[in-house]
C-alpha positions, 0 to 999 in steps of 0.5 A: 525983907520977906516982901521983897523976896515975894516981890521977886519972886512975882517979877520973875513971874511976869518975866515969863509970861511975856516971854511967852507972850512974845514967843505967840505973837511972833508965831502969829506973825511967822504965820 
């Protein structure tokens, strides 16, 4: 279980920094 929750916890994780990757690259394109 606990794995699981690690594993969780790390997609969430990710999740953000493609947001912040997509939120860049938009920028770079408004740009």
């Amino acid at each position: 279980m606990p794995c699981g929750k690690k594993r969780k916890r790390h997609k969430i994780a990710t999740h953000k920094r493609k947001k912040r990757l997509r939120k860049n690259r938009h920028k770079k394109n408004k740009k």
